[in-house]
N, C-alpha and C positions, 0 to 999 in steps of 0.2 A: 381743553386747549393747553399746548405745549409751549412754555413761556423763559426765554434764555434773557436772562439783566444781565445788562454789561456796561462797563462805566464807560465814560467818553472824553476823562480827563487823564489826568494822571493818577488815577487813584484817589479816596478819598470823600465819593460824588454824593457820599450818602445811600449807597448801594443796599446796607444793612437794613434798612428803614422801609425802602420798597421792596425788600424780597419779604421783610415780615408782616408787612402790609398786606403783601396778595397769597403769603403762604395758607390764611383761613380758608382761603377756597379752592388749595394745592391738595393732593393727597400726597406726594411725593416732591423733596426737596433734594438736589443734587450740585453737588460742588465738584468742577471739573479741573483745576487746573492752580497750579500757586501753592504757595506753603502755609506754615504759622509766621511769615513773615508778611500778611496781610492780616489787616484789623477790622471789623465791622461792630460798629457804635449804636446797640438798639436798645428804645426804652420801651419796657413793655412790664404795664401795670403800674406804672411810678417807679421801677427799677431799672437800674443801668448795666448794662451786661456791653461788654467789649468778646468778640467774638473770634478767634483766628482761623481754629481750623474746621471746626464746628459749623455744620449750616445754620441760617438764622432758623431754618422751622423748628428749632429741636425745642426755641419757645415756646413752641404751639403744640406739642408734644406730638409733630408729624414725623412720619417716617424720612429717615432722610442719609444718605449715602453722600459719604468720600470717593470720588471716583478713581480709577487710573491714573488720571491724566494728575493727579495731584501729588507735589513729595511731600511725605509724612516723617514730620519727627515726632515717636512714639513718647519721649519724656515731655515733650510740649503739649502733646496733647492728651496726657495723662494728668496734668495739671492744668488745664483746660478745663475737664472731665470733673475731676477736682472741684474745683472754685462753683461751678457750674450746680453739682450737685449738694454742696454746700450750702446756695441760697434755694433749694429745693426745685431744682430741676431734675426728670427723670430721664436717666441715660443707660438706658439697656440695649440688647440685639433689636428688640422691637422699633425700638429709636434709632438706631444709629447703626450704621452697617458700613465696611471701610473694603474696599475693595483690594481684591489679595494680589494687583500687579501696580499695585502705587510701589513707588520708590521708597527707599527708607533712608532720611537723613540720619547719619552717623556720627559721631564726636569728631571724627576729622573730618568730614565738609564744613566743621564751624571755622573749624581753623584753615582751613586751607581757604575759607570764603575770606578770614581778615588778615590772612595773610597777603592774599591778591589785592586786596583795598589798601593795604600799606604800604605797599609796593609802585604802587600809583598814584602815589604822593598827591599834590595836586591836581591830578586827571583821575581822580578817584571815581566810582560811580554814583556813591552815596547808598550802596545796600544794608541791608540792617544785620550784615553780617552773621545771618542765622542758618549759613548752609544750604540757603536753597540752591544757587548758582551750579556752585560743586557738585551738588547732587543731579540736576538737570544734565552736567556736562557726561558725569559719568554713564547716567541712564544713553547720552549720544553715543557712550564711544565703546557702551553696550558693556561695561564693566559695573555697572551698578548692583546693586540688591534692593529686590522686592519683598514683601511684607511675607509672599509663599514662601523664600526660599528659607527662613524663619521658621517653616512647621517641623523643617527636619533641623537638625541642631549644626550637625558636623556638614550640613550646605553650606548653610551660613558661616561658620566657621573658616573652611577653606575658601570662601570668598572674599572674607575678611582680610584674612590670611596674604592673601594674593594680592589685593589692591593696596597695602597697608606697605609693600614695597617699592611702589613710584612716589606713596603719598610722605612716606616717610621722608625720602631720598629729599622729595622735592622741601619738605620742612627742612630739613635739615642744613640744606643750603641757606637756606633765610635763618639760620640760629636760631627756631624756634623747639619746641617740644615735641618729638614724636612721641605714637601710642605702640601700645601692645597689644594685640589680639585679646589676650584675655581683657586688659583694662577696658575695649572697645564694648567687649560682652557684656561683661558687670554693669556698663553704665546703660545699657539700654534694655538687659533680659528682664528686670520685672514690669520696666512699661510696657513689653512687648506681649508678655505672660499674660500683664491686665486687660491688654487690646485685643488678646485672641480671639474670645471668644464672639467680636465683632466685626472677625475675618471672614470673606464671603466672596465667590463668585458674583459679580453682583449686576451682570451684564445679562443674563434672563432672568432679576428682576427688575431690574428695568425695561425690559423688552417685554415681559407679562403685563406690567404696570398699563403702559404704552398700548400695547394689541386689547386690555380689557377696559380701554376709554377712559381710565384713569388722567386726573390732570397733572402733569410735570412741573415743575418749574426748577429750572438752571440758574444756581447763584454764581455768577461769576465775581474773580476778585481781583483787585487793582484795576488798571481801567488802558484805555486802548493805545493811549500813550504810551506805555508800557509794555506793548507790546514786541515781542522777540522781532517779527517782521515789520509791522505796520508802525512801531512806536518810532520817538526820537534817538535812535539807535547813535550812537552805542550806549546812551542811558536810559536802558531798559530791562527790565527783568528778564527771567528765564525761561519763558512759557509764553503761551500764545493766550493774550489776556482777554481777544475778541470774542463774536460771537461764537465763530468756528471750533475755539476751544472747549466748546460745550461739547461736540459731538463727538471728535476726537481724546477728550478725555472723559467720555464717559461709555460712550462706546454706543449711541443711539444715533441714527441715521439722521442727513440734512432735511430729510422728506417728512419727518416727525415732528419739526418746530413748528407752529402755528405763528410766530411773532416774536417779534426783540423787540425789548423796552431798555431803551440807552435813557442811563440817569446821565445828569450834571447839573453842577450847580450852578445858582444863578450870576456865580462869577469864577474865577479859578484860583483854583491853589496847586501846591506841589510841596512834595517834602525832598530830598537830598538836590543833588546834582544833576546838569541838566540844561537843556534850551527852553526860556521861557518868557517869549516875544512879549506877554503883557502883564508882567509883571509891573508892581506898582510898590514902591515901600511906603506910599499916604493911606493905601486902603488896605495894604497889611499890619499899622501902626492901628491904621481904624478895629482891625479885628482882634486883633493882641490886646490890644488894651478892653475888651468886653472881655478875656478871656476863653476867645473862640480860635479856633484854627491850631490846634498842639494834635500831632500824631497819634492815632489809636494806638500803635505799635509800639513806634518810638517814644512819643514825648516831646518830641522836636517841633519847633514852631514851623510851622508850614509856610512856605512861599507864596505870596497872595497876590492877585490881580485880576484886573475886568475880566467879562467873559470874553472869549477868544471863538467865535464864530467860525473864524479860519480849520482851526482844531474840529469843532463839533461837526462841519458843515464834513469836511473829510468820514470822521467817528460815523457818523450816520451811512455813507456809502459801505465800508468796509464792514461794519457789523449788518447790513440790511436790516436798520431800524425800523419800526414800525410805529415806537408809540415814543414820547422822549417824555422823561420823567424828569423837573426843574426841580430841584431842591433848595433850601436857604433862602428860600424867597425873603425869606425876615428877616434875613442880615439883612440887606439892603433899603428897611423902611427906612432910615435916619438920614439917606444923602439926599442931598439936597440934588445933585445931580449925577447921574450913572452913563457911564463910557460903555461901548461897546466895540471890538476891533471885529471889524469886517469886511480887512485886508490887510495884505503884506506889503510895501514896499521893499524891493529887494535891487540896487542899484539902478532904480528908478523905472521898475518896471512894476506893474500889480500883480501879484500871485493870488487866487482864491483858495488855493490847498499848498498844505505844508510842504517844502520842499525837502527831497532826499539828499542832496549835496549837506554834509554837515557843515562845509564853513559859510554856506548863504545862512545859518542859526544865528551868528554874531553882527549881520548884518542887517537884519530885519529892524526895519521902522513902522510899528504898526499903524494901519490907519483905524481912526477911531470914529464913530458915531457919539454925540451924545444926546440923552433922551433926561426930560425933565424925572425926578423922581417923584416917587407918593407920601413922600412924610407923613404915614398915616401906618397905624402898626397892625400889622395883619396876620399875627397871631391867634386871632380868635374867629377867622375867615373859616368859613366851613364848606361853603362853595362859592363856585365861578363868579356868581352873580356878586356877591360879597368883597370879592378883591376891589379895591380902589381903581377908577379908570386908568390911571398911570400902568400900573401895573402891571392889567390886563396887555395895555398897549405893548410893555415890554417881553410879555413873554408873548402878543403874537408877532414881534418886528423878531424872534427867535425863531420862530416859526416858518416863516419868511424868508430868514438869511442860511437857514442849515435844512432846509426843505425835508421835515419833520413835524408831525401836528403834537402839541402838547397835549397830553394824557392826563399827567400826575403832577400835583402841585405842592410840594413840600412849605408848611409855613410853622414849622416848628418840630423838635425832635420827638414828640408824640405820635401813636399810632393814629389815632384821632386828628391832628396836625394833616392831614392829606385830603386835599383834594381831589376829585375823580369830574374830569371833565367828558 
């Protein structure tokens, strides 16, 4: 069975935790789409591993591929490789295979990413300023470089060569530093040296994987809000973060997927800039002060508020969910009472899905539900039965409002911590 996770928030949903969960029973892990400017947070064996460009199976020591659809910065993820191998993880060709028409983030997509975000003072995005954008734009406008054009030296070179004269130009208008083609090479030829050898066509093995009944599973990163189409545009990333982005950047057919399992949590957060109807600064104080909610990536205290039904009830149509996987369930043992928004008021009309006009975003007055909580800690819940009746009730009035059956039940950053309903 072929299995694409995709978040349904803005990133963040605990994505890491369910692909490591079900990767025991993966023979193949595939990440389609995004840079190392997404984080995935999994604990496996009592250790903590933050993850970016890396699939989460590589803890399982399964095979597992970067696809296409992803831009790769080779010094990020040599130190990735790095830190990874250090607490004794094994990372060879066997392991990890990167597909040879990903994009290659270069030392001037970082800048030219915070050059763009400085520029927009105020109307900034909030990107992590690590060159994905840049790199996405370029691969549009078909001026980019891929990981092959790298096998021969003087491709890559004259590619460099070439695009290092808008990129400059355009630095240089903003008084910042341009580069040199060599200085470009130096800073990226020995991560690129170290990553050859896990250069690969890697679109008939996945397609062998695939035709010999092998099981898939598609880790997708950030989450649908973020996405290039479907997200809160224009605070969105550069990639298509939904399900779709599995097939298109990995290069395996719609016909192949057996099922999407949409994580989210059992309330919502966000990290930069942004429309974010239910937001709450009482139960983002709630979470900051446990020490919960700071960015895998960043570091940045995340934007906190109830679950937004509005949001997920959409996420479920556009990714064609099949299974919705609730995380965090255990943030929420201690309130006494938990809000739910499942709906919009938008000059006094009801909307049940998010609206495209960007200025209806400052305009939205959420409607809320509230439901009694479980003051009871459920933590050490190992099944369904086990959950407190409250609780149950909450995630199946979730159930309910975003016409999705609950599958997986996160009640703790453990593997063990899951539920399988």
């Amino acid at each position: 069975m072929n299995t694409i996770i995709c978040g349904l928030q803005w990133g963040d949903e605990g994505k890491g935790k369910i692909v490591d969960f079900l990767t025991e029973k993966a023979d193949l892990v595939v990440r389609g789409q995004g840079g190392n400017n997404a984080g995935h947070t999994v604990i496996a064996k009592g250790e903590k591993y933050v993850l970016h460009l890396i699939p989460s199976g590589i803890l399982w020591e399964k095979q597992c591929v970067i696809g296409n659809g992803v831009v790769l910065d080779p010094v990020g993820l040599c130190k990735e490789i790095q830190t990874l191998e250090e607490a004794g993880v094994t990372i060879s060709p066997e392991h990890l295979l990167i597909s040879d028409r990903a994009h290659v983030v270069l030392p001037y997509h970082r800048e030219l990413d915070a050059a763009r975000e400085m520029s927009l003072g105020d109307k900034k995005i909030g990107t992590t300023k690590r060159g994905i954008g840049p790199t996405y734009a370029d691969k549009a406008n078909r001026i980019g470089l891929r990981l092959a054009d790298f096998r021969n030296p003087e491709t890559a070179r004259a590619l460099i060569t070439t695009r290092l004269e808008e990129a400059n130009r355009l630095l240089s208008e903003l008084g910042l530093e341009t580069f040199e083609v060599d200085q470009v090479l130096s800073e990226v030829e020995s991560s690129i040296d170290r990553l050859r050898p896990h250069f690969a066509n890697v679109i008939p093995m996945v397609h062998g994987s695939w035709k010999n009944g092998e099981t898939i599973l598609f880790e997708g990163a950030q989450g649908t809000f973020l996405d290039i189409d479907f997200g809160t545009y224009p605070f969105v990333t550069s990639s298509n973060t939904t399900s779709g982005g599995a097939c298109t950047g990995s290069g395996l057919p719609p016909h192949a997927i057996d099922r999407v399992v949409g994580v989210c949590k059992a309330y919502t957060t966000r990290v930069g800039s942004g429309p974010f109807p239910a937001q709450n600064d009482e139960i983002a104080e709630f979470f900051h002060s446990r020490g919960m909610e700071f960015g895998a990536t960043t570091g940045r205290p995340r934007r906190c508020g109830w679950l937004d039904t509005v949001l997920i009830r959409y996420a479920v149509m556009v990714n064609g969910v099949t299974d919705l996987a609730v995380t965090i369930l255990d943030g929420l043992d201690e309130r006494e009472t938990i809000k739910i928004c499942v709906g919009y008021n938008i000059n006094g009309e009801v909307h049940e899905f998010p609206p495209a006009e960007r200025e209806y975003w400052d305009q939205i007055v959420p409607i809320y539900q509230e439901m009694p909580g479980w003051k009871t800690d459920t933590t050490q819940c190992r099944t369904w039965d086990e959950l407190p009746a409250r609780a149950k009730d909450y995630l199946l009035r979730i159930e309910e409002l975003t016409g999705a059956p609950v599958k997986y039940v996160g009640v703790g950053p453990g593997r063990e911590q899951t539920i399988i309903r």
